[in-house]
C-alpha positions in Angstrom: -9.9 -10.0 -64.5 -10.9 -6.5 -64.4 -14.3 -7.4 -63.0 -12.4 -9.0 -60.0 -10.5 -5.9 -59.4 -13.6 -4.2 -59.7 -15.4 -6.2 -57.0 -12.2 -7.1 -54.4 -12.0 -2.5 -54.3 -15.8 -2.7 -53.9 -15.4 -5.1 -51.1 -12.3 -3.6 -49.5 -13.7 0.0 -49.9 -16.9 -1.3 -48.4 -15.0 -3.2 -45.6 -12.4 -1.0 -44.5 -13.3 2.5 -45.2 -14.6 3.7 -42.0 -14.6 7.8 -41.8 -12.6 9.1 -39.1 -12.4 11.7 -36.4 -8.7 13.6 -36.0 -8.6 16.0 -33.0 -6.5 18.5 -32.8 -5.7 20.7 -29.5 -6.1 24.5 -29.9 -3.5 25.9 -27.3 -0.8 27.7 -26.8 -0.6 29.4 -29.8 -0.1 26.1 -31.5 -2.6 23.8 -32.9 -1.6 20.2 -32.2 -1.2 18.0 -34.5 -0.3 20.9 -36.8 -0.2 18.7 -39.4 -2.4 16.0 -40.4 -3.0 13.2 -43.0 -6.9 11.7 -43.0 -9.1 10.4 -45.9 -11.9 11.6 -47.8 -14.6 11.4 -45.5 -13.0 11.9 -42.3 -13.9 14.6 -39.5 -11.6 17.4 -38.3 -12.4 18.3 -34.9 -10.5 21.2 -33.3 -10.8 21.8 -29.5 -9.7 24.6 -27.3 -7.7 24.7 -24.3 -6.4 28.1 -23.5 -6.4 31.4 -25.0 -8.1 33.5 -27.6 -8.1 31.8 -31.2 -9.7 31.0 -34.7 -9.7 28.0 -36.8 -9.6 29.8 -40.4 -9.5 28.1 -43.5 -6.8 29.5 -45.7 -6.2 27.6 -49.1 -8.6 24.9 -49.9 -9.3 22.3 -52.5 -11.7 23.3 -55.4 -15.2 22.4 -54.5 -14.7 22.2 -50.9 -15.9 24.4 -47.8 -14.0 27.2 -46.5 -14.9 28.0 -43.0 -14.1 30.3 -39.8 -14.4 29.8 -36.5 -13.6 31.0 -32.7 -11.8 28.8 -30.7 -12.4 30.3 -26.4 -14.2 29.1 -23.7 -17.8 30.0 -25.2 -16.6 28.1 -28.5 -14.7 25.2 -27.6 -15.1 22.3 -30.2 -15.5 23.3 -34.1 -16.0 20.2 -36.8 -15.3 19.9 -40.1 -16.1 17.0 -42.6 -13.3 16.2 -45.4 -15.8 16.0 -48.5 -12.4 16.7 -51.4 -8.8 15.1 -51.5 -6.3 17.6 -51.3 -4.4 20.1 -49.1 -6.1 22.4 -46.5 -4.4 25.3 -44.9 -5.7 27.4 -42.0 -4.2 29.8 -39.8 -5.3 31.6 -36.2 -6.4 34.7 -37.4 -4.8 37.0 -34.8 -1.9 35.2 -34.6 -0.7 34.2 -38.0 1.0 33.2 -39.8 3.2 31.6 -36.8 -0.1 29.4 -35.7 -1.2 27.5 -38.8 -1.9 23.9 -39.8 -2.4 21.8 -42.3 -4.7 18.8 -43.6 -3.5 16.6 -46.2 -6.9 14.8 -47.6 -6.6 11.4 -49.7 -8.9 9.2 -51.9 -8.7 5.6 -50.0 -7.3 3.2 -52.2 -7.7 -0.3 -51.9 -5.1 -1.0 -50.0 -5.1 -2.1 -46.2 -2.4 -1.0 -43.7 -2.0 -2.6 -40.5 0.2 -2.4 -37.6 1.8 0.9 -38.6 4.7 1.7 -36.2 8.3 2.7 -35.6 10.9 1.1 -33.0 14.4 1.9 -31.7 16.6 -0.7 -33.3 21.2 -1.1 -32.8 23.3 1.3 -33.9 21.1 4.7 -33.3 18.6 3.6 -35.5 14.8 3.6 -35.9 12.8 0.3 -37.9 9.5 1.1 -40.1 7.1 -1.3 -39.8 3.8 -2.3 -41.6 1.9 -5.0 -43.1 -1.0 -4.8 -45.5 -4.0 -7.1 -45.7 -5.1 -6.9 -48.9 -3.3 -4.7 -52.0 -5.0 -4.0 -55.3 -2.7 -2.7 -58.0 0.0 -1.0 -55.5 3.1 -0.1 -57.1 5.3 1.4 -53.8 5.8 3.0 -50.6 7.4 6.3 -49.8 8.6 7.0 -46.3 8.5 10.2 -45.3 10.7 11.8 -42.3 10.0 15.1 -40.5 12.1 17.0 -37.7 8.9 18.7 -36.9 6.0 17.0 -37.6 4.9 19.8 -40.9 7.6 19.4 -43.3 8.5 16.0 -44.4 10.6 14.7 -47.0 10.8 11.3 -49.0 13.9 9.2 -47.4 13.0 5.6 -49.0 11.1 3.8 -51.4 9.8 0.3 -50.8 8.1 -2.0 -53.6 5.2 -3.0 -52.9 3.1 -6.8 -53.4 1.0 -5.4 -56.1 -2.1 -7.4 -55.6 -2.5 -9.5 -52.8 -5.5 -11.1 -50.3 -2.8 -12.2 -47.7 -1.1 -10.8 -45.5 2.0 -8.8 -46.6 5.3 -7.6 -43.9 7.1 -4.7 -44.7 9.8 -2.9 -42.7 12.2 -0.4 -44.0 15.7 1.0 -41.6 16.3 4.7 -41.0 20.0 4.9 -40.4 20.3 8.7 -40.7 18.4 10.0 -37.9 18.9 13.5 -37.3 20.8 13.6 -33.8 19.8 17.3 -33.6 15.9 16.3 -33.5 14.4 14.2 -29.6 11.5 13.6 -31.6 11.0 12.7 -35.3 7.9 11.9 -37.4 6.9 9.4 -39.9 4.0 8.6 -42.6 4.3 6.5 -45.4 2.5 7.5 -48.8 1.2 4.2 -50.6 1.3 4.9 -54.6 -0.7 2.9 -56.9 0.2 1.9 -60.4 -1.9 4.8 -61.8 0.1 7.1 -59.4 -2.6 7.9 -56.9 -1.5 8.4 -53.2 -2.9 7.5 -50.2 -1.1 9.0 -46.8 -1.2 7.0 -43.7 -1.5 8.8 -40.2 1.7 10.3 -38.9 3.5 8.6 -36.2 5.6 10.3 -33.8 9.3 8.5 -32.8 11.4 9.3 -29.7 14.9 9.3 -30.8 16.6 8.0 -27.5 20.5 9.4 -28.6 18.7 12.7 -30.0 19.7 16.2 -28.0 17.9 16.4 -24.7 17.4 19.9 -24.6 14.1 21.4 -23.2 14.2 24.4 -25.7 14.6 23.6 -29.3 15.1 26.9 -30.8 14.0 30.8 -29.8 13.9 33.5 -32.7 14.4 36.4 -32.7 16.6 37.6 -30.6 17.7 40.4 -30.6 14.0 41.1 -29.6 11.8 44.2 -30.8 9.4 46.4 -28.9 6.6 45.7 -28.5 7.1 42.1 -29.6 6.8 38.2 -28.6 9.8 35.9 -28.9 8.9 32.5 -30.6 10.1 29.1 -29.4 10.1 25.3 -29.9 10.4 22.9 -27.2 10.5 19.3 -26.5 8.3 17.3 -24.3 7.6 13.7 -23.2 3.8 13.9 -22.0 1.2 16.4 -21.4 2.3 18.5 -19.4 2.6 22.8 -18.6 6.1 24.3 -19.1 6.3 27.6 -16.6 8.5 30.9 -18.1 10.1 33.9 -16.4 11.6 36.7 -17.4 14.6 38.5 -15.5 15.8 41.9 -16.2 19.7 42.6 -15.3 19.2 43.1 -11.4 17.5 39.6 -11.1 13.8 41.4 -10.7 11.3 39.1 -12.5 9.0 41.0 -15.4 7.0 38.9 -16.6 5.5 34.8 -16.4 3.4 32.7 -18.5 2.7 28.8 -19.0 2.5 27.4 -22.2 0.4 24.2 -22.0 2.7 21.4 -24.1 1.9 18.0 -25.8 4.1 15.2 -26.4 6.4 16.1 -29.0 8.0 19.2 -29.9 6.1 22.3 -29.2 5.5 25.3 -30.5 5.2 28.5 -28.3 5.0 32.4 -28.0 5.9 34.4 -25.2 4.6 38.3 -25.1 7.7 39.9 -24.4 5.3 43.4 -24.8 6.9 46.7 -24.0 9.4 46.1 -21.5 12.7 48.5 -21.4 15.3 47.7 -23.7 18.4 45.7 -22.3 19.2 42.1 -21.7 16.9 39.9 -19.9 17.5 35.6 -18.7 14.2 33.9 -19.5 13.9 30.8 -17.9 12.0 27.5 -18.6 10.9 24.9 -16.7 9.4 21.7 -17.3 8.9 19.1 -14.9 12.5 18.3 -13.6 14.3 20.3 -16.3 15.2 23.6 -16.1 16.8 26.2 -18.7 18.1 29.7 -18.8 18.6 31.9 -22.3 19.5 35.6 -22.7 18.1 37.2 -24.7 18.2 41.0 -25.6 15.1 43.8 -26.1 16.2 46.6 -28.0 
């Protein structure tokens, strides 16, 4: 019986185990996705959009590659091959540790998702999906949420087939979405009987009775001189979200864009050396349009 194992992982490894490119956005002082989950084997491929940056490997996996490299106009793609399971951190070296990122790396196992995804169901809800078509000595499935696409947490376990050449539905209910969060992220982690995980890619959710609100959260504020006030903010599409800054007698000081993905975003404004007192800054994003003070000292 073991044999057969042996030769139904061969097969499935041999079948199913094509390497992968992720991409991931360098812009706006955020790199997009900031976290992902890929496979042994896979490709990382960064690629600028705007501004000044590096792709900097922080902490890495024993035995694999650190590396270091601009991200501008003269340097605009940078790839990097996934040879060791584990997790890789990297920052932007002038601007850490806000912009950072992460890779999660896993072994494949020998199991097959399909049809990943997550849906609006009654009662402000949100239904997992997923089948597999073919299992080898799975034992379960964690779900894991996030709020902002880099921390997750486990919210549910599922049992899984176990071993299985047909094809398996699963499908789990998140009742407790967070109403604070527009946007909320998913992966599932598939455990085999040995305890070995295997991450699938993250899928982002649009939580239709979440808070509509362009601008997520700004810190800090009070502000210091000469300093750069940090934000998060939502968006459907790509798109270009436009900022001002007002000092008391309605003069505008500064303006920037901050170049957003679908999701929520992370951004930095340069606040620099302007006078101390109290300022609006305002945000605007295709039809929406939002107005904060915020104080310099």
């Amino acid at each position: 019986m073991k044999k057969i194992y042996l030769f139904l992982a061969t097969f499935v490894l041999l079948n199913y185990s094509f390497a992968t490119t992720h991409e991931i956005t360098v812009a706006n002082y955020q790199f997009s996705p900031a976290s992902v989950n890929v496979n042994v084997g896979d490709t990382i491929k960064w690629t600028w959009v705007e501004g000044g940056h590096t792709t900097t490997s922080v902490t890495i996996p024993a035995g694999a590659a650190s590396w270091s490299s601009p991200m501008n106009s003269t340097n605009q793609t940078f790839l990097y091959k996934i040879t060791v399971a584990g997790t890789y951190s990297y920052n932007c070296i002038p601007h850490a540790p806000d912009m950072a990122g992460t890779i999660t790396a896993s072994i494949v196992l020998p199991v097959v998702i399909k049809d990943f995804g997550i849906f609006s169901a009654k009662n402000n809800s949100a239904q997992i999906s997923w089948s597999t078509a073919t299992e080898i000595n799975s034992d379960h499935f964690e779900i894991m949420r996030s709020s902002n696409g880099v921390k997750f947490d486990q919210i549910a376990t599922v049992p899984a087939k176990g071993n299985s050449s047909a094809l398996v539905d699963y499908s789990y209910t998140d009742n407790n979405l967070p109403s604070s969060s527009k946007f909320i992220y998913y992966y599932l982690s598939v455990v085999d009987k040995d305890g070995t995980k295997a991450l699938s890619d993250i899928k982002m959710f649009r939580n239709e009775n979440g808070t509509a609100k362009l601008i997520a959260s700004l810190s800090p504020n009070p502000i210091n001189r000469p300093g750069h006030l940090m934000l998060q903010f939502n968006s459907e599409k790509v798109n270009t979200m436009h900022v001002q800054l007002f000092d008391a007698s309605g003069k505008l000081v500064k303006q920037a864009d901050m170049a957003a993905v679908a999701g929520l975003n992370n951004g930095h404004f340069h606040i620099g050396d302007v006078a101390p007192g109290t300022y609006t800054i305002v945000f605007m994003l295709d039809t929406i349009k939002e107005s904060y003070k915020v104080v310099v000292q």
